[in-house]
mmCIF entry with sequence, helices, sheets and N, C-alpha, C, O atoms, coordinates in Angstrom:
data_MODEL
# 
_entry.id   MODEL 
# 
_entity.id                         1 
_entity.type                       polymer 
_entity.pdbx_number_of_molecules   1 
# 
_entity_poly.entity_id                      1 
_entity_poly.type                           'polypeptide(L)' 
_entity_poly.nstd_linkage                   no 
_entity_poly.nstd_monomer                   no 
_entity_poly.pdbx_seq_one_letter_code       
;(UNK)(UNK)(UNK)(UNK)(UNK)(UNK)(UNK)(UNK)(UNK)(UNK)(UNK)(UNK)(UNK)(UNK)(UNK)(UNK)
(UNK)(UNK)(UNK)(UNK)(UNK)(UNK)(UNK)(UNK)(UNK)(UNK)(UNK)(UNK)(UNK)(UNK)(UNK)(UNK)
(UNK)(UNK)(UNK)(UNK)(UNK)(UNK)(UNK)(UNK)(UNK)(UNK)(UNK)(UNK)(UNK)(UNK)(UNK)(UNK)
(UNK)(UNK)(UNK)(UNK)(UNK)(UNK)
;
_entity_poly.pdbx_seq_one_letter_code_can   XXXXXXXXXXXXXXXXXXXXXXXXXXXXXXXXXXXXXXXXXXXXXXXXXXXXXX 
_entity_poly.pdbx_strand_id                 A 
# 
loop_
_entity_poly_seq.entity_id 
_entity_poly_seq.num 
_entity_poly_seq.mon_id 
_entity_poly_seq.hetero 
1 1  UNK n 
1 2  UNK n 
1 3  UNK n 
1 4  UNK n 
1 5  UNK n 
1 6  UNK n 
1 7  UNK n 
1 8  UNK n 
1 9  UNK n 
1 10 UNK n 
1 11 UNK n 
1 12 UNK n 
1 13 UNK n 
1 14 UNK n 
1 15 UNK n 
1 16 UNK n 
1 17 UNK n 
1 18 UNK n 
1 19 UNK n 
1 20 UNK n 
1 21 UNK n 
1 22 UNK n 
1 23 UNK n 
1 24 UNK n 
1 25 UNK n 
1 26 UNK n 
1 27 UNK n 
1 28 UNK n 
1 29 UNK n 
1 30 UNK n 
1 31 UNK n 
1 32 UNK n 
1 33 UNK n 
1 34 UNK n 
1 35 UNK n 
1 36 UNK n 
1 37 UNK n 
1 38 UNK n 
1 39 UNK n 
1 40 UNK n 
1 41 UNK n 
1 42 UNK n 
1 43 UNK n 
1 44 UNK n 
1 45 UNK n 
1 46 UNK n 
1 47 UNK n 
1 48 UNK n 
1 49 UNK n 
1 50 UNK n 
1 51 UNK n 
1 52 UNK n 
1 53 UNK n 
1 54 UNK n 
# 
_struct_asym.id          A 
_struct_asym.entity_id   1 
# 
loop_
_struct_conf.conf_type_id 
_struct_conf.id 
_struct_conf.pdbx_PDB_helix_id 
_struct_conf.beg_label_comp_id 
_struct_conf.beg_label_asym_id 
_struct_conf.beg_label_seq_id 
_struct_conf.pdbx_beg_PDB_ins_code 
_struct_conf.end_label_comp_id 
_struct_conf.end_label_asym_id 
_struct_conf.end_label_seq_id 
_struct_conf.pdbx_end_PDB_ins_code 
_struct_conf.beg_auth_comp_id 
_struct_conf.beg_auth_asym_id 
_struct_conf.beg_auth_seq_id 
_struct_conf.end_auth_comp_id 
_struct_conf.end_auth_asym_id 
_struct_conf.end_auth_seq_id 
_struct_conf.pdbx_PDB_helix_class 
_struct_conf.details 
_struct_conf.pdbx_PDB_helix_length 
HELX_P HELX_P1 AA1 UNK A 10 ? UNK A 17 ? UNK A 10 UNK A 17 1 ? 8  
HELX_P HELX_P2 AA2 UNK A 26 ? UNK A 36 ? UNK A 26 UNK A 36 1 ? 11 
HELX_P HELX_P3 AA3 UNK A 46 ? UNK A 53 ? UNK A 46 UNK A 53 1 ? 8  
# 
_struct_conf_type.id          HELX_P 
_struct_conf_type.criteria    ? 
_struct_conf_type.reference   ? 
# 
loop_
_atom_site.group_PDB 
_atom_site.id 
_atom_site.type_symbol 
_atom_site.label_atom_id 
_atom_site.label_alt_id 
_atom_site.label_comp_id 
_atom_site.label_asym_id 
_atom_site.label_entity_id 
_atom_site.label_seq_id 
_atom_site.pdbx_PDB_ins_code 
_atom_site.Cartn_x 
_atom_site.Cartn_y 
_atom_site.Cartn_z 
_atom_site.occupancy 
_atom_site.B_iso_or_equiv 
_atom_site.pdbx_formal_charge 
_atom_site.auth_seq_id 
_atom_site.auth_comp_id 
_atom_site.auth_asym_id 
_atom_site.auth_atom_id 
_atom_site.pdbx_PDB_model_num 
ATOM 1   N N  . UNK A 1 1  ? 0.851   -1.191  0.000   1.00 0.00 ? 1  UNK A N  1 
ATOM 2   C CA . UNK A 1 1  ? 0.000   0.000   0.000   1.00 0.00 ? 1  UNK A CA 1 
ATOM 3   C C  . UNK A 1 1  ? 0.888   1.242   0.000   1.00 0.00 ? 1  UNK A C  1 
ATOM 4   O O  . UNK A 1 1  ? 1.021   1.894   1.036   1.00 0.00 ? 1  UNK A O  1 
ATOM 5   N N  . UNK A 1 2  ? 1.607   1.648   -1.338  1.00 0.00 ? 2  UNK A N  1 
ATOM 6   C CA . UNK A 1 2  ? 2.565   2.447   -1.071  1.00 0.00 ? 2  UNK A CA 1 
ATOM 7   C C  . UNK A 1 2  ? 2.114   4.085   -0.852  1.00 0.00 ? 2  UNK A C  1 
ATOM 8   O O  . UNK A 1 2  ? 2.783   5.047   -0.474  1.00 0.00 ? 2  UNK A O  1 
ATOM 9   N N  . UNK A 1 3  ? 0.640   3.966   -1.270  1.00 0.00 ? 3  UNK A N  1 
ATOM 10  C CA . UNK A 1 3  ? 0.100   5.750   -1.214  1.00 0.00 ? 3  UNK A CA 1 
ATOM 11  C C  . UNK A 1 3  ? -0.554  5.785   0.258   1.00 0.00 ? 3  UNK A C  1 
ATOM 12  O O  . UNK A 1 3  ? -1.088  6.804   0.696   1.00 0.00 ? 3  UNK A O  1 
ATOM 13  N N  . UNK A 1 4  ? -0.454  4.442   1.065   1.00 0.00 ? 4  UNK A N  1 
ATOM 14  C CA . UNK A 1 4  ? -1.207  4.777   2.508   1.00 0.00 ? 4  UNK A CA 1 
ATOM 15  C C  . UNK A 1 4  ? -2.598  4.785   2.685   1.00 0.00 ? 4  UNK A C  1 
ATOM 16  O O  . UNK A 1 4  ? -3.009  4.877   3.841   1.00 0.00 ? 4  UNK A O  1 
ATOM 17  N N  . UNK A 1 5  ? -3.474  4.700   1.679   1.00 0.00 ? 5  UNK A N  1 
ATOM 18  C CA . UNK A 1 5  ? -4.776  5.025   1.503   1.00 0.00 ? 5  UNK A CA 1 
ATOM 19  C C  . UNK A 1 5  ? -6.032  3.338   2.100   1.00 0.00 ? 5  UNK A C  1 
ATOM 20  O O  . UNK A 1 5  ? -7.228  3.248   2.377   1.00 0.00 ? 5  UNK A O  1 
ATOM 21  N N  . UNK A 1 6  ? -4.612  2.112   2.028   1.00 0.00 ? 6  UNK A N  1 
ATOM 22  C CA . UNK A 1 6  ? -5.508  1.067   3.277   1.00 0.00 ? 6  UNK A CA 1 
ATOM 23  C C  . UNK A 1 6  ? -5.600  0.089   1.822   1.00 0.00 ? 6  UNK A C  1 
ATOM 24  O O  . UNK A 1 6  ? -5.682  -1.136  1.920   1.00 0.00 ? 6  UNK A O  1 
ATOM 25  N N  . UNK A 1 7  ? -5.585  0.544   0.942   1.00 0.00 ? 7  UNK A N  1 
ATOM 26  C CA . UNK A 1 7  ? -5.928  -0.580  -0.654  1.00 0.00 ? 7  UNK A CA 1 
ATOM 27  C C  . UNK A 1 7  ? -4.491  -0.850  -1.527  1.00 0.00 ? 7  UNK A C  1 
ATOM 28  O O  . UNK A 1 7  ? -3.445  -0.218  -1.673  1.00 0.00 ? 7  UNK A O  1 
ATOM 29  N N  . UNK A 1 8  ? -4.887  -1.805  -1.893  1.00 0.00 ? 8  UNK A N  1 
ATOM 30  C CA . UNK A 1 8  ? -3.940  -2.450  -2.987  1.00 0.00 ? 8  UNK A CA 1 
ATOM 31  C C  . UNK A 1 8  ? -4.546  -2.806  -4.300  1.00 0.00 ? 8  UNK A C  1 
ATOM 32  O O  . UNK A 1 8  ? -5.324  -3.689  -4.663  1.00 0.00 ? 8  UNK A O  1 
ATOM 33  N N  . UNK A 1 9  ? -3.707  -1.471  -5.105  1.00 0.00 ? 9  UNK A N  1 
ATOM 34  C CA . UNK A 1 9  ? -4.290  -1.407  -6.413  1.00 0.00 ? 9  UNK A CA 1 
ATOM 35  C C  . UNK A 1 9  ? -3.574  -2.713  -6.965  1.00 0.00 ? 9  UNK A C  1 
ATOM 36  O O  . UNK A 1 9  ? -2.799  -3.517  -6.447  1.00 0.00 ? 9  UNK A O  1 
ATOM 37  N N  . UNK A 1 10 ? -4.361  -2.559  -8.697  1.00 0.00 ? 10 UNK A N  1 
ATOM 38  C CA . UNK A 1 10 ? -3.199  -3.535  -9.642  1.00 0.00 ? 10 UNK A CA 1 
ATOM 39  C C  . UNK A 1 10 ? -1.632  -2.636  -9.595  1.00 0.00 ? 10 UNK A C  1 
ATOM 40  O O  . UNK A 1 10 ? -0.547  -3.148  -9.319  1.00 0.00 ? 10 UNK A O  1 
ATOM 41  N N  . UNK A 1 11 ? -1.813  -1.554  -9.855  1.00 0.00 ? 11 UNK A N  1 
ATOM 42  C CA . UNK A 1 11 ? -0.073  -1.291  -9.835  1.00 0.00 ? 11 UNK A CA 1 
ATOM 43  C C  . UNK A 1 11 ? 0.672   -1.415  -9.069  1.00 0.00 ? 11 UNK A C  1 
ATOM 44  O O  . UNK A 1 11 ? 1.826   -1.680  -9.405  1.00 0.00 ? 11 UNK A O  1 
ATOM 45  N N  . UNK A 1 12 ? 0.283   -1.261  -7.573  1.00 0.00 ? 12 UNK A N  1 
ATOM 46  C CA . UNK A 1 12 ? 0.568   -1.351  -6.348  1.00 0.00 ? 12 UNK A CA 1 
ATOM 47  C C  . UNK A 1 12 ? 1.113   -2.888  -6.685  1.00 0.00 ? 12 UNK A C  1 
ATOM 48  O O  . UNK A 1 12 ? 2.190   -3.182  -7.203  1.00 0.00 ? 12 UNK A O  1 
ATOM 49  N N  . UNK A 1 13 ? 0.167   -3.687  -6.286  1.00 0.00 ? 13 UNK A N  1 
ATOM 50  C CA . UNK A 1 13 ? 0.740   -5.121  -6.628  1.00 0.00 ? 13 UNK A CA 1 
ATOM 51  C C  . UNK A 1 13 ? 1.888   -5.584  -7.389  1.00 0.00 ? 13 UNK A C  1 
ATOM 52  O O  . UNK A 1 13 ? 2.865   -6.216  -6.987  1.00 0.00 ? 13 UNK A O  1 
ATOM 53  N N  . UNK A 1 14 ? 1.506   -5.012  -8.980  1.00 0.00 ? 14 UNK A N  1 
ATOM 54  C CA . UNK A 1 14 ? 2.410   -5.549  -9.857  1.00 0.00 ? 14 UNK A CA 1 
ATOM 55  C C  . UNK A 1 14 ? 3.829   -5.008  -9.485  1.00 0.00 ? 14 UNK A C  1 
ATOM 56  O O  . UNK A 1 14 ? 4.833   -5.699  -9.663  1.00 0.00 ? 14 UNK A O  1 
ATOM 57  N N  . UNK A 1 15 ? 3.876   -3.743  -8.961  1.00 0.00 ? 15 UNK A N  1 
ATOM 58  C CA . UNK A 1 15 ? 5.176   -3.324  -8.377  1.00 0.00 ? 15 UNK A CA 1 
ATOM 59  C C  . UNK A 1 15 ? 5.914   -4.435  -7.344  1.00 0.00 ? 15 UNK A C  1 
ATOM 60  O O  . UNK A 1 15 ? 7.128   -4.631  -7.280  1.00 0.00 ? 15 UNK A O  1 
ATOM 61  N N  . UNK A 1 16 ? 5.003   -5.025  -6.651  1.00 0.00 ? 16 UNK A N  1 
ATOM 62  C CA . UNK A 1 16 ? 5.908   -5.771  -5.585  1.00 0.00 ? 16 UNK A CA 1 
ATOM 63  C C  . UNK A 1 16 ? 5.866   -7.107  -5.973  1.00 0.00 ? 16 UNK A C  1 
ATOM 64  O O  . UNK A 1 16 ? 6.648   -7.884  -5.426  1.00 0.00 ? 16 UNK A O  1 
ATOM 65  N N  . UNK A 1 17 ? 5.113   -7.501  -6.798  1.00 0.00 ? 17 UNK A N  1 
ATOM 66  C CA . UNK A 1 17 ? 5.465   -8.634  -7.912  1.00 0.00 ? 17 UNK A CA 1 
ATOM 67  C C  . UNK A 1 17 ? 6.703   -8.984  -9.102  1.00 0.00 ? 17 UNK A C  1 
ATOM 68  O O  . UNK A 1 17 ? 7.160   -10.094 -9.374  1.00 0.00 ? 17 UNK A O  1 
ATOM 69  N N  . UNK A 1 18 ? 7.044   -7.761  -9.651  1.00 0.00 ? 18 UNK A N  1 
ATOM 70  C CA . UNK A 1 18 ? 8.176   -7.703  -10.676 1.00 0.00 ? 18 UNK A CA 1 
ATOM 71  C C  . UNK A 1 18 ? 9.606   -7.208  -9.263  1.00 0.00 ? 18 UNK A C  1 
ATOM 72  O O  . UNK A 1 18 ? 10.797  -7.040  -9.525  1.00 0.00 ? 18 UNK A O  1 
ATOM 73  N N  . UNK A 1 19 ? 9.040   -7.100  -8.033  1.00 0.00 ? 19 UNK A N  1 
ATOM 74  C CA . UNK A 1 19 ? 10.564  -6.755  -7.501  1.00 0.00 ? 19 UNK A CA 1 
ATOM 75  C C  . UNK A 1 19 ? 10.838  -8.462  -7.078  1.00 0.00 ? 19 UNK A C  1 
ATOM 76  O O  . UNK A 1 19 ? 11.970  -8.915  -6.907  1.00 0.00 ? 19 UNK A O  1 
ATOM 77  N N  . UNK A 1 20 ? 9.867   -9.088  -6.983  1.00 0.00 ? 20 UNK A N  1 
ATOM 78  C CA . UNK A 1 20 ? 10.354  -10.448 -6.622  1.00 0.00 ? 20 UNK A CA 1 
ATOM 79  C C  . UNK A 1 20 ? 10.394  -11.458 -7.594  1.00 0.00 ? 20 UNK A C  1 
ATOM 80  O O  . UNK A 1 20 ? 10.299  -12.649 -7.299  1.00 0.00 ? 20 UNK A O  1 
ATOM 81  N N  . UNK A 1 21 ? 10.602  -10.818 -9.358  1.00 0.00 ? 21 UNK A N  1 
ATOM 82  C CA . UNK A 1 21 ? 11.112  -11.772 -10.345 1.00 0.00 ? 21 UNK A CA 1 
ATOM 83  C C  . UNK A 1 21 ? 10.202  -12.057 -11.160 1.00 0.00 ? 21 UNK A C  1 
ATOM 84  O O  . UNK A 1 21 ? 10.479  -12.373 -12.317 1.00 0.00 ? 21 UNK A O  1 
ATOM 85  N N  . UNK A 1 22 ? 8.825   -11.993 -10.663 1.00 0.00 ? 22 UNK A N  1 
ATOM 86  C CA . UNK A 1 22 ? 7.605   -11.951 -11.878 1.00 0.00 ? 22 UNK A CA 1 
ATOM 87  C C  . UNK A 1 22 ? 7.241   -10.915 -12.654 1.00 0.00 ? 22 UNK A C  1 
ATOM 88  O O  . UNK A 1 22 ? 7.356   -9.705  -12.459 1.00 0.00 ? 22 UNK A O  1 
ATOM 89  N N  . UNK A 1 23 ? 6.744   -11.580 -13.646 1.00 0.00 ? 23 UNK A N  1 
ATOM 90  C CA . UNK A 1 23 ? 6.155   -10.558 -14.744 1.00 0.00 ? 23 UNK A CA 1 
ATOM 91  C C  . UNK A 1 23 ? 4.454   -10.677 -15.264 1.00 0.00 ? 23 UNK A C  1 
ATOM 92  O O  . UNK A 1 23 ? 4.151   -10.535 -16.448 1.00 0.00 ? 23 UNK A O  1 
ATOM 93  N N  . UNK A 1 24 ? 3.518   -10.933 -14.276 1.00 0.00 ? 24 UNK A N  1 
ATOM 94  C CA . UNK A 1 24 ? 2.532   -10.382 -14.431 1.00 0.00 ? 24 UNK A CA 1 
ATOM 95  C C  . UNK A 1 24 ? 1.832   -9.612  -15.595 1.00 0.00 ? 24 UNK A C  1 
ATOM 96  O O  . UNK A 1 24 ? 2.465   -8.630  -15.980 1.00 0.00 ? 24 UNK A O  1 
ATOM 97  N N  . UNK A 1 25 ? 0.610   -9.871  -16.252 1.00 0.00 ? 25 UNK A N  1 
ATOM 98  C CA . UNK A 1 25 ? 0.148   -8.972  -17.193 1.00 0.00 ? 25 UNK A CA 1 
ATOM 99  C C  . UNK A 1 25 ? -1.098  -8.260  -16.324 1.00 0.00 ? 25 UNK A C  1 
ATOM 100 O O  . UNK A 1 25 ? -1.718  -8.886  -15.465 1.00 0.00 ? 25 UNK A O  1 
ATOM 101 N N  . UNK A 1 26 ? -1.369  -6.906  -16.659 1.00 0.00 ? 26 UNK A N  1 
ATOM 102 C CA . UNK A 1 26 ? -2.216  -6.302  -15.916 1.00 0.00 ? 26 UNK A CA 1 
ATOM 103 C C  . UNK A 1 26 ? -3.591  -7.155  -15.655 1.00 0.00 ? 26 UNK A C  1 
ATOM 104 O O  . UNK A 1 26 ? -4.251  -7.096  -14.617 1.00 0.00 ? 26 UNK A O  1 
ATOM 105 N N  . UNK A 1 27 ? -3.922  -8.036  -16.908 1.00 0.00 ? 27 UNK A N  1 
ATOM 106 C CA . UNK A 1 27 ? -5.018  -8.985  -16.584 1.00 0.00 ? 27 UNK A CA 1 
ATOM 107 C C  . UNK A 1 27 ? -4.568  -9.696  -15.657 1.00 0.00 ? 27 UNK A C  1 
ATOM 108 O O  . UNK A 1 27 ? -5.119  -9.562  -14.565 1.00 0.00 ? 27 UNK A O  1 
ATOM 109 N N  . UNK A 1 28 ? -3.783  -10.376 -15.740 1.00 0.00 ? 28 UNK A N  1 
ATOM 110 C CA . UNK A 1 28 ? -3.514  -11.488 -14.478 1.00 0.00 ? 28 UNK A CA 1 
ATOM 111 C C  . UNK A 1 28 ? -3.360  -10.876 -13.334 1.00 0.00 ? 28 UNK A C  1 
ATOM 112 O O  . UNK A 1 28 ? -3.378  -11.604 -12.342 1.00 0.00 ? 28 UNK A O  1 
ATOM 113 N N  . UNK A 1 29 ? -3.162  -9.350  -13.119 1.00 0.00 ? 29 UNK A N  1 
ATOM 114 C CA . UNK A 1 29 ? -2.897  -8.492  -11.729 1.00 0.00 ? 29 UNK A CA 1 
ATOM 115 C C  . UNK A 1 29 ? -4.257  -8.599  -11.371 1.00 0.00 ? 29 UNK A C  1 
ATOM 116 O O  . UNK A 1 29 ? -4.615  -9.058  -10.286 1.00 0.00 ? 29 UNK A O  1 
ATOM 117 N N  . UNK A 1 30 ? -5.169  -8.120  -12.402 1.00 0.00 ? 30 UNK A N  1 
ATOM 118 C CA . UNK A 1 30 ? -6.604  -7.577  -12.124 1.00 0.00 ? 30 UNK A CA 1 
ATOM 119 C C  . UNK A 1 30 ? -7.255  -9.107  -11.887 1.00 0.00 ? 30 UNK A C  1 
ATOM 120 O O  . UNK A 1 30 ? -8.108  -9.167  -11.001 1.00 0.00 ? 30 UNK A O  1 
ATOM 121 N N  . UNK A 1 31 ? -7.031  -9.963  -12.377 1.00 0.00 ? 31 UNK A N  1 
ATOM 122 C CA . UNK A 1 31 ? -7.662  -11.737 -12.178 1.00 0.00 ? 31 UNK A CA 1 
ATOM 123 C C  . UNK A 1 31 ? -7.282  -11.922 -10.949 1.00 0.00 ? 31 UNK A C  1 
ATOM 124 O O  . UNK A 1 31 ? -8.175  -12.454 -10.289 1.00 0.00 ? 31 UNK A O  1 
ATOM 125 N N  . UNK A 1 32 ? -5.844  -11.594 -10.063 1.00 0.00 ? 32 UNK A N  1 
ATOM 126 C CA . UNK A 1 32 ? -5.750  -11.789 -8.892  1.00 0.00 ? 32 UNK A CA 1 
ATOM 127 C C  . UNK A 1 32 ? -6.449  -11.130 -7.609  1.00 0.00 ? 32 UNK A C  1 
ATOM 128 O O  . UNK A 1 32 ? -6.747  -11.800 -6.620  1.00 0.00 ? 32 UNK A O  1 
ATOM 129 N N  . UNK A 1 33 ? -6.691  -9.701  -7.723  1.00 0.00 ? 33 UNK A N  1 
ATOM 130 C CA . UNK A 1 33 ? -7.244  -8.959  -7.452  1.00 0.00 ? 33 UNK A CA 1 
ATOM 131 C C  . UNK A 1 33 ? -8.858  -9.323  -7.052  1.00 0.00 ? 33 UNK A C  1 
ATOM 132 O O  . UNK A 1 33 ? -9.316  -9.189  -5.917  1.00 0.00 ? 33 UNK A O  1 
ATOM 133 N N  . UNK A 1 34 ? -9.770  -9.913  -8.470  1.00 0.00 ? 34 UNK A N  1 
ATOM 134 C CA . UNK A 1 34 ? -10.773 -10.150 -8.418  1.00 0.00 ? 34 UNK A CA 1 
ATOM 135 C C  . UNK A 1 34 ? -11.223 -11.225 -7.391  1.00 0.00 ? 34 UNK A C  1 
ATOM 136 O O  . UNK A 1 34 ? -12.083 -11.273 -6.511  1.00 0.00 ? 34 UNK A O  1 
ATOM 137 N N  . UNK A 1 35 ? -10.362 -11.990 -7.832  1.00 0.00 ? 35 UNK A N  1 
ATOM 138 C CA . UNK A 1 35 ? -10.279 -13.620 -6.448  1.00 0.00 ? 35 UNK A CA 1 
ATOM 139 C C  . UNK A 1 35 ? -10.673 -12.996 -5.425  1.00 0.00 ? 35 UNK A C  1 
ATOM 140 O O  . UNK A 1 35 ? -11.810 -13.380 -5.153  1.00 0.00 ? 35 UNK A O  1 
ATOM 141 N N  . UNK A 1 36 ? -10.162 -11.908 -4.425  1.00 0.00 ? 36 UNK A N  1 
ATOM 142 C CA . UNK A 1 36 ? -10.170 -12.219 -3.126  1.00 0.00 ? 36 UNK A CA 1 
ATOM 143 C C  . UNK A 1 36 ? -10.826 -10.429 -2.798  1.00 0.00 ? 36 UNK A C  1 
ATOM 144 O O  . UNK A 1 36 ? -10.945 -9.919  -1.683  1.00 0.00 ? 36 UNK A O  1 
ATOM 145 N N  . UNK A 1 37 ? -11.081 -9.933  -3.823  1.00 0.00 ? 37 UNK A N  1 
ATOM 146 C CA . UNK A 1 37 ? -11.864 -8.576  -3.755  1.00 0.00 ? 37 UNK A CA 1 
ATOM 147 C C  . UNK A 1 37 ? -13.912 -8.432  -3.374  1.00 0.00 ? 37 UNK A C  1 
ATOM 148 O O  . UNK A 1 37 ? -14.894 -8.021  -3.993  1.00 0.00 ? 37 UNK A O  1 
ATOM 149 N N  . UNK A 1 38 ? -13.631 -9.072  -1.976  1.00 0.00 ? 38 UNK A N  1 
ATOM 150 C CA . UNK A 1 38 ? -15.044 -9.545  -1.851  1.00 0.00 ? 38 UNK A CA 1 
ATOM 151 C C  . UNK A 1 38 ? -15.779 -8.171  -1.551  1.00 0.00 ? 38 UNK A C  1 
ATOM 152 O O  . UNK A 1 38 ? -16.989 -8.355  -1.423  1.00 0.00 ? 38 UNK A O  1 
ATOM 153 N N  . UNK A 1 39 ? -15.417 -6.927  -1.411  1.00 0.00 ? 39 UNK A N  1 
ATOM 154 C CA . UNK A 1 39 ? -16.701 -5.670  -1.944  1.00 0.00 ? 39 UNK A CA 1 
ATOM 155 C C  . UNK A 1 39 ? -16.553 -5.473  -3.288  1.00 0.00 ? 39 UNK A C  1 
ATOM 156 O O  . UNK A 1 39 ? -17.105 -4.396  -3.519  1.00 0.00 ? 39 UNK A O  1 
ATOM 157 N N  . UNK A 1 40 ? -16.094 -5.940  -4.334  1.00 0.00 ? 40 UNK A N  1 
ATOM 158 C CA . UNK A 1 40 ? -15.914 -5.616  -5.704  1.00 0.00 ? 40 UNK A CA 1 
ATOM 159 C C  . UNK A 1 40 ? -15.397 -3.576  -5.525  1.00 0.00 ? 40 UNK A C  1 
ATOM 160 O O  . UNK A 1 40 ? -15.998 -2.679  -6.116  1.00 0.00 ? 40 UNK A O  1 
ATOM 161 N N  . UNK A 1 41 ? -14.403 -3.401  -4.740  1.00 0.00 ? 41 UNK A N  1 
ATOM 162 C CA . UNK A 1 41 ? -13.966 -2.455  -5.087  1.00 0.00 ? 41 UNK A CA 1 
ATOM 163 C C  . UNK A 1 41 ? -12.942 -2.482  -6.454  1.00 0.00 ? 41 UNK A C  1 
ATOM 164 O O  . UNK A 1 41 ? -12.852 -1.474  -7.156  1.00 0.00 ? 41 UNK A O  1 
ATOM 165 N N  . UNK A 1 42 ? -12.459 -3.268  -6.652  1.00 0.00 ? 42 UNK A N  1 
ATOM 166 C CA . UNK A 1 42 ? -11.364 -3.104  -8.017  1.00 0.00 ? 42 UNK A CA 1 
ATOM 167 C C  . UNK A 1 42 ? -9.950  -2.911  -7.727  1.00 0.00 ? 42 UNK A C  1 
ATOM 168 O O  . UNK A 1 42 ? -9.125  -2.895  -8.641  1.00 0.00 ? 42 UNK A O  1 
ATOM 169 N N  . UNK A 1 43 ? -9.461  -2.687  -5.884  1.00 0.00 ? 43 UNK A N  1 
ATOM 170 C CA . UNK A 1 43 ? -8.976  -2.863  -5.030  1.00 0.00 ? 43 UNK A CA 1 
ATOM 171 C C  . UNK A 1 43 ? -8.801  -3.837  -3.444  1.00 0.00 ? 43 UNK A C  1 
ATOM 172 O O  . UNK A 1 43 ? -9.819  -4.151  -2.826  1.00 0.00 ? 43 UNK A O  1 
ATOM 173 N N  . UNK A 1 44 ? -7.549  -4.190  -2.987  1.00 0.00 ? 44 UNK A N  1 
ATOM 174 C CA . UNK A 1 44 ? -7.908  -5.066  -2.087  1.00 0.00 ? 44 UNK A CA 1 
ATOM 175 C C  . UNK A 1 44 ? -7.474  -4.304  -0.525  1.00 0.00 ? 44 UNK A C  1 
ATOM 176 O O  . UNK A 1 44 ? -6.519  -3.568  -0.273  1.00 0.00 ? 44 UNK A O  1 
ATOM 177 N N  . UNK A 1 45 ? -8.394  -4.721  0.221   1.00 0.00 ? 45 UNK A N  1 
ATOM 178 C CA . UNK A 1 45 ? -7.752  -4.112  1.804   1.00 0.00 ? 45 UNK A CA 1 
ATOM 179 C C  . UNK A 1 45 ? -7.059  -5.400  2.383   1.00 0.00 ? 45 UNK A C  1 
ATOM 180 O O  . UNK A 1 45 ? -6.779  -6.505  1.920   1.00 0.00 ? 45 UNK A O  1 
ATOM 181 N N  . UNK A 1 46 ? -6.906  -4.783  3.585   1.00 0.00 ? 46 UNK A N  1 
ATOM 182 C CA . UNK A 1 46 ? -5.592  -5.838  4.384   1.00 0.00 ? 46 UNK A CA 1 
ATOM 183 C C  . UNK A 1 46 ? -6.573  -7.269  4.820   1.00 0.00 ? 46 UNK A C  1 
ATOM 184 O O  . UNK A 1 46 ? -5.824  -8.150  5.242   1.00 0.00 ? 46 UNK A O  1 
ATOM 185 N N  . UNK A 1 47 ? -7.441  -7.521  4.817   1.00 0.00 ? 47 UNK A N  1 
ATOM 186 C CA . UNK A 1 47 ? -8.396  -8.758  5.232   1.00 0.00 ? 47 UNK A CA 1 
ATOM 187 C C  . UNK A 1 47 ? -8.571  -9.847  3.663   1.00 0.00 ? 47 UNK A C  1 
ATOM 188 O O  . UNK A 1 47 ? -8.723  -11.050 3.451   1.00 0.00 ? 47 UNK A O  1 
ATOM 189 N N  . UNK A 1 48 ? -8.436  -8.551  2.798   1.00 0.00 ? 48 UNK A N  1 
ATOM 190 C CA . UNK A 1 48 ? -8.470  -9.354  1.274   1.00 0.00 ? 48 UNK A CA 1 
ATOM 191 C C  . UNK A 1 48 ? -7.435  -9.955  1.017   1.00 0.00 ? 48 UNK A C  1 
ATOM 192 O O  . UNK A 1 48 ? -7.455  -10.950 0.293   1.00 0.00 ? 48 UNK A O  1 
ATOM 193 N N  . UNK A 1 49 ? -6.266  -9.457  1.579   1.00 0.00 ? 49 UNK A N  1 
ATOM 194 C CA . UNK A 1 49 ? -4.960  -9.311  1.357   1.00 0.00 ? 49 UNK A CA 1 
ATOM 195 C C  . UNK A 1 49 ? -4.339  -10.634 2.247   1.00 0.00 ? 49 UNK A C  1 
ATOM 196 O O  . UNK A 1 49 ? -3.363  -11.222 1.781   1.00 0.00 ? 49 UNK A O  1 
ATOM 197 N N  . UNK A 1 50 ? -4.789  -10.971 3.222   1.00 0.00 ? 50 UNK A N  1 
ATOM 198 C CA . UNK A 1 50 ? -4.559  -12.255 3.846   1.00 0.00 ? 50 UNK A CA 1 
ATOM 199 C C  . UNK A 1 50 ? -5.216  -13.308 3.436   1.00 0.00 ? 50 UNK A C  1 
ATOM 200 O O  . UNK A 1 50 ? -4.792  -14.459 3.542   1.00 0.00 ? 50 UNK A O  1 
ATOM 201 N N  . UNK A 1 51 ? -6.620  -12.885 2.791   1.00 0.00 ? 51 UNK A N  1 
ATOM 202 C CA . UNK A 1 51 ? -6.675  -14.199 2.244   1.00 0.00 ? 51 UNK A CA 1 
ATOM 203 C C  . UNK A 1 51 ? -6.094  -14.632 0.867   1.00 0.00 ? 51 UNK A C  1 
ATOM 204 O O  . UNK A 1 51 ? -6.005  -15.842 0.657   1.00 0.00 ? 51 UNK A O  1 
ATOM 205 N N  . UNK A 1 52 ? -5.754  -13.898 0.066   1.00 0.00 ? 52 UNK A N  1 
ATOM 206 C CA . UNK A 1 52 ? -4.897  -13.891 -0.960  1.00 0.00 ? 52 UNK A CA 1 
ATOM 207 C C  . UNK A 1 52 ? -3.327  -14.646 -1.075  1.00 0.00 ? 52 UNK A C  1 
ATOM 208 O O  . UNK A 1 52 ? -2.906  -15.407 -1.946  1.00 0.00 ? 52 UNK A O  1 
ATOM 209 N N  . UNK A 1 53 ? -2.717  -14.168 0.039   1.00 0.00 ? 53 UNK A N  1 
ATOM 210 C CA . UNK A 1 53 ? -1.780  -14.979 0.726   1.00 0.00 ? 53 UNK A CA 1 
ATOM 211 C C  . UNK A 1 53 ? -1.934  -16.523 1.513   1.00 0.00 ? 53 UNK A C  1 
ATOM 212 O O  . UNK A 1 53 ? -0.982  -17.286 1.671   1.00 0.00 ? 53 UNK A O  1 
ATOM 213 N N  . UNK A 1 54 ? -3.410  -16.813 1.986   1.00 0.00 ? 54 UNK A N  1 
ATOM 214 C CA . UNK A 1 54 ? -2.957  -17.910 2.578   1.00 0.00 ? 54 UNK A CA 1 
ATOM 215 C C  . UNK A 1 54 ? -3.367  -19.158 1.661   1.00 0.00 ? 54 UNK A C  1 
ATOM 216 O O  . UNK A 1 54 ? -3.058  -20.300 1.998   1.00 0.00 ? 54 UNK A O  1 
# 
């Protein structure tokens, strides 16, 4: 969440995705996103964000 605002955009993501060696297409950012984006904001908060991870 690099702007502080509590969400994790697709760019947000894909940024900390290509620092750890992947290359992601914005669809596949936004397909990941969708998985675990249970208010359909188009963004994920920190509760989305753990389940994404586990």
């Amino acid at each position: 969440d690099k702007d502080g605002d509590g969400q994790i955009t697709t760019k947000e993501l894909g940024t900390v995705m290509r620092s750890l060696g992947q290359n992601p297409s914005e669809s596949e950012l936004q397909d990941m996103i969708n998985e675990v984006d249970a208010d359909n904001n188009g963004s994920i908060d920190f509760p989305e964000f753990l389940t994404m991870m586990a």
